[in-house]
Structures are given as structure tokens and as C-alpha cells.
C-alpha positions as CSV (number, residue, x, y, z in Angstrom):
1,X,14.0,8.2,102.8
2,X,16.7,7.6,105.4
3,X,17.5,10.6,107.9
4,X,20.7,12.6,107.5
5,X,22.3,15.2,109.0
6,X,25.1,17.9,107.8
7,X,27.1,19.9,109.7
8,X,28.5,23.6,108.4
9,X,30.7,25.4,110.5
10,X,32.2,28.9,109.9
11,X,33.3,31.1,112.6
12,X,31.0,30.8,115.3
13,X,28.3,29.9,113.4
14,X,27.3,26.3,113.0
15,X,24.0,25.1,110.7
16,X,23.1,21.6,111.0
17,X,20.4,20.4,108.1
18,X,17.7,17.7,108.6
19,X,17.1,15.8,105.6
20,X,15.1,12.6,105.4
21,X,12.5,11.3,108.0
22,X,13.0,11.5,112.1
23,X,12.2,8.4,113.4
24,X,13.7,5.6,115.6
25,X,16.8,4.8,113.6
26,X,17.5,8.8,113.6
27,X,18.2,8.4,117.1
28,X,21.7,7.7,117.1
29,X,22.4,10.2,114.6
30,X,20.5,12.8,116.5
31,X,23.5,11.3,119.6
32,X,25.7,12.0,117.5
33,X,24.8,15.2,116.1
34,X,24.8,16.7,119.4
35,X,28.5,15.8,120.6
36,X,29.3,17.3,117.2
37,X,28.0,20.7,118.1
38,X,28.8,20.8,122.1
39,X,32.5,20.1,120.7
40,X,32.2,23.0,118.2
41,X,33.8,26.3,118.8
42,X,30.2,27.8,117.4
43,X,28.2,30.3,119.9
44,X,25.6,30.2,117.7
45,X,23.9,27.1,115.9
46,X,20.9,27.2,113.4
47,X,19.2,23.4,113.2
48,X,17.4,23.8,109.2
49,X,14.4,22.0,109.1
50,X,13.9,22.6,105.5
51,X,14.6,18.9,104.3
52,X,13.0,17.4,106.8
53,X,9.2,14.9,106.1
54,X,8.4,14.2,109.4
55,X,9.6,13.6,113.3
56,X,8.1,10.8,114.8
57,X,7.5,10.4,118.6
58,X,9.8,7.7,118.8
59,X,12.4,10.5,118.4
60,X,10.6,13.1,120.9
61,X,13.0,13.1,123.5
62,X,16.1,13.0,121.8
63,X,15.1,16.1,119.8
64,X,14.1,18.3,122.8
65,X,17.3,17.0,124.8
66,X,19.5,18.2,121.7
67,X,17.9,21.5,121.7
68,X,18.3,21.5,125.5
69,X,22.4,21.2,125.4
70,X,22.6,23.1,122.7
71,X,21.0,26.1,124.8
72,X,23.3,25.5,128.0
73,X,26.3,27.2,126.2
74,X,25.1,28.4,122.8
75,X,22.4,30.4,121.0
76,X,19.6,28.8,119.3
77,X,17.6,29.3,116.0
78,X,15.2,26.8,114.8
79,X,14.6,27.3,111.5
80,X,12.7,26.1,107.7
81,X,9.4,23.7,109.2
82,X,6.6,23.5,107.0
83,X,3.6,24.7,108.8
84,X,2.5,21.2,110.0
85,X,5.1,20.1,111.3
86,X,6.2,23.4,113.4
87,X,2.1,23.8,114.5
88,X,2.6,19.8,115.8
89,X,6.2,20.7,117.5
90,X,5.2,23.1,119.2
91,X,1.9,22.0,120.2
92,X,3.8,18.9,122.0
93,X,6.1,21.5,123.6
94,X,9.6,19.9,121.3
95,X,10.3,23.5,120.1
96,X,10.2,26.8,121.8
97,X,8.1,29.5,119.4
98,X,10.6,32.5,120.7
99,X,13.6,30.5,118.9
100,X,11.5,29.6,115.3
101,X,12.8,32.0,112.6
102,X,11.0,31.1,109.2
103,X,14.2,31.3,107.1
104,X,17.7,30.8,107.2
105,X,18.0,34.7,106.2
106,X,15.7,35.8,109.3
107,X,17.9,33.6,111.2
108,X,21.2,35.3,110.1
109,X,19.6,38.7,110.2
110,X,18.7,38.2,113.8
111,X,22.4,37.6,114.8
């Protein structure tokens, strides 16, 4: 499965979904993904994990450097992993524990 990204804006609130896998090829539309939210209006922006198989460490970088722009200007929740893949996130240091929420909902109730 190819990776995908969507991008919902409402107010200030932005929530980009992951779908597919994270690998090489995602790394463009990871690029891409990011000048889409520093260009947003949003002060707060939600990246849903919920869709997403795996990350690869091809793709490392350009996730924590995404995360890291994102942070500069805006608020951050990190939300949806399955328990693997947030264990192995954060256990390479791509994901900060304090900004994991497990659901969207927790997310939105923490605003």
C-alpha cells in the first residue's frame, strides 16, 4: 500500500491522517505535508496515526523534522499508533511520550 496523507482544517485546528506505509518514497510527501501545515492558519495540529502499517528508517528524519516545525509555532498531538509502532517511535526518540494522546477524542478533549 502506497503512503497518503489528508489534510482537515477547521478553525485552528488542522488533523493530518497517515494512511499506507512510511517509507522512502513517503519522503516527499512527508515535504510536502509540512509546508501545508506551517502555511496553515491552525495553532493546533493533530498527525492521526490510525491508518498507518509501518514507518521505516528510511523516513526517520523527515518524521522528527516535521514534528520539529510543527512545534516552533503550533501545538502538537500525536495521536492513533498501534502499540508497536508507538513502543518503537518512541524507543528511537521520533516521538515525544508527553504529546501521544491514544485517540483523536483525548486529543480534542485536551484542547
Amino acid at each position: 500500500m502506497e503512503f497518503e496523507t489528508k489534510l482537515i482544517t477547521r478553525n485552528d485546528l488542522s488533523v493530518i491522517a497517515f494512511k499506507g506505509r512510511m517509507s522512502k518514497e513517503a519522503r516527499e510527501e512527508l515535504k510536502k505535508c509540512q509546508e501545508e501545515i506551517l502555511n496553515s492558519e491552525s495553532k493546533i495540529i493533530i498527525l492521526l496515526f490510525k491508518d498507518l502499517i509501518t514507518v521505516d528508517m528510511a523516513v526517520y528524519r523527515e518524521l522528527t523534522m516535521l514534528q520539529q516545525e510543527i512545534r516552533k509555532a503550533k501545538q502538537l498531538y500525536l495521536v492513533g499508533f498501534n502499540k508497536a509502532l508507538k513502543q518503537l517511535l518512541i524507543e528511537k526518540g521520533i516521538i515525544r511520550l508527553n504529546e501521544v494522546k491514544e485517540t483523536l477524542e483525548d486529543a480534542l478533549k485536551s484542547i
